[in-house]
C-alpha positions in Angstrom: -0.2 17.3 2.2 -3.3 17.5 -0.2 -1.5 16.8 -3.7 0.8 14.1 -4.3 2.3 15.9 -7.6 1.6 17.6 -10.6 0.1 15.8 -13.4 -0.5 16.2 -17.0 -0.5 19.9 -18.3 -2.6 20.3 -21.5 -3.7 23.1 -23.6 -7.6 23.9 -25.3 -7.7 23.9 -29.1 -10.6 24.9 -31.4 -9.6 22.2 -33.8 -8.0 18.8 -32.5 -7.6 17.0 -35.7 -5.5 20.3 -36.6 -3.7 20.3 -33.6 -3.1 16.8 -34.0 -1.5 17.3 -37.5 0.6 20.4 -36.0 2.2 18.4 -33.0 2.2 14.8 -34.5 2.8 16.1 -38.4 5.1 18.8 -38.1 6.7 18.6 -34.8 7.3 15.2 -34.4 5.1 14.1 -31.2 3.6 10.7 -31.0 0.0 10.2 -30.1 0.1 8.8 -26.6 -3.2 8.2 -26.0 -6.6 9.5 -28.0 -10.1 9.4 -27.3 -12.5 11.4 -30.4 -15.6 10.8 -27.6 -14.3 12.8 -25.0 -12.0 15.1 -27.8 -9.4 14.3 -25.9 -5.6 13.9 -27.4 -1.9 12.9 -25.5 1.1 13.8 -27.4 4.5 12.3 -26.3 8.2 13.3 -27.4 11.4 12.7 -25.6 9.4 11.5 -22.1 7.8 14.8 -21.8 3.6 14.2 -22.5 0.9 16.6 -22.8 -2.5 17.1 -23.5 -4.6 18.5 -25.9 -8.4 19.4 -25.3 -11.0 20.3 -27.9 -12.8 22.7 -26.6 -16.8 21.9 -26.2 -16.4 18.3 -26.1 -13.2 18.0 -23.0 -14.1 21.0 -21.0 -17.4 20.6 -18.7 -17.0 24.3 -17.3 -17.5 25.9 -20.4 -14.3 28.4 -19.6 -11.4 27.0 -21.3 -10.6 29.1 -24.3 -8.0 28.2 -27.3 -4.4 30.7 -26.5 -5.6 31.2 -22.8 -3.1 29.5 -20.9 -1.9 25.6 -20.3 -4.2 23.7 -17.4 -1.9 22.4 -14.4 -3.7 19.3 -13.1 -2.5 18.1 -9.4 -2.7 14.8 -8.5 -4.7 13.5 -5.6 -5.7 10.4 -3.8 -9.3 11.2 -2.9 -10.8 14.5 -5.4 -13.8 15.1 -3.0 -11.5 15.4 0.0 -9.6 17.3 -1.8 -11.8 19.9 -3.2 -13.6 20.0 0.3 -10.6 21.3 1.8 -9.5 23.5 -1.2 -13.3 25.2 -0.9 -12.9 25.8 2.8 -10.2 28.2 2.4 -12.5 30.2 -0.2 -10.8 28.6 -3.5 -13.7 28.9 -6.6 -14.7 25.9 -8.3 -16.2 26.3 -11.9 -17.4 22.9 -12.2 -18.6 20.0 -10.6 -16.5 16.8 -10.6 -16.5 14.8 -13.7 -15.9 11.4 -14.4 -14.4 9.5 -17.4 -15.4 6.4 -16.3 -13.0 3.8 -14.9 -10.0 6.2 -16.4 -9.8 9.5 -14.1 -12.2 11.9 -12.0 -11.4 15.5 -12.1 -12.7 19.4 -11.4 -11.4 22.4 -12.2 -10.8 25.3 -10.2 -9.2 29.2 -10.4 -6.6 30.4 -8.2 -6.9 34.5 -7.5 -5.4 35.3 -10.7 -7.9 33.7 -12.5 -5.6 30.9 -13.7 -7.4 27.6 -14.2 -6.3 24.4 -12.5 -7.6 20.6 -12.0 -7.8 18.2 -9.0 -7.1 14.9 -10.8 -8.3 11.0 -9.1 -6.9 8.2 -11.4 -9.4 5.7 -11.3 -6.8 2.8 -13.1 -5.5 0.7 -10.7 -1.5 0.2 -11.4 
């Protein structure tokens, strides 16, 4: 089996202070987790946690667009295994495998359709 599950979906914004005030503000999330380097934001409610990307600073492939569609990231144990195998049966990578240092690895791909999805590596040892 090359995943071990799906992991955090998340969404590209143009604006993520905005976004922040629109899910933490006015619909009641929680910041999870934040990072203004990497314009990253984690919004929790009820158990259920997402993320939210602001595009040009989260997004290495340059593709993500705000209103596109959500990113499903799949978790695995080893990401260059993984995208090996995925590129041997002709899957399209649009960027190379990035690294937040000692937090996750990750690389996005498209399936046939187009729709965008990421190999995810935690790097934080539980």
């Amino acid at each position: 089996m090359l995943t071990k599950g799906l992991g955090l979906p998340w969404i590209a914004v143009s604006d993520l202070e905005q976004a922040k005030k629109f899910y933490v503000d006015l619909l009641g999330f929680r910041v999870h987790e934040e990072n203004k380097e990497y314009g990253w934001l984690e919004v929790e409610n009820g158990g259920t946690v997402f993320g939210i990307c602001q595009v040009g600073k989260c997004d290495e492939s340059g593709k993500v667009k705000p209103g596109q569609n959500a990113i499903l990231t799949f978790i695995v144990g080893d990401i260059e295994q993984a995208r090996k195998e995925m590129e041997k049966s002709a899957v399209r990578f649009v960027d190379k495998i990035v690294e937040m240092p000692g937090v996750f690895r990750m690389t996005t791909f498209v399936d046939k359709d187009g729709n965008m999805g990421q190999l995810y590596q935690s790097l934080q040892s539980k």
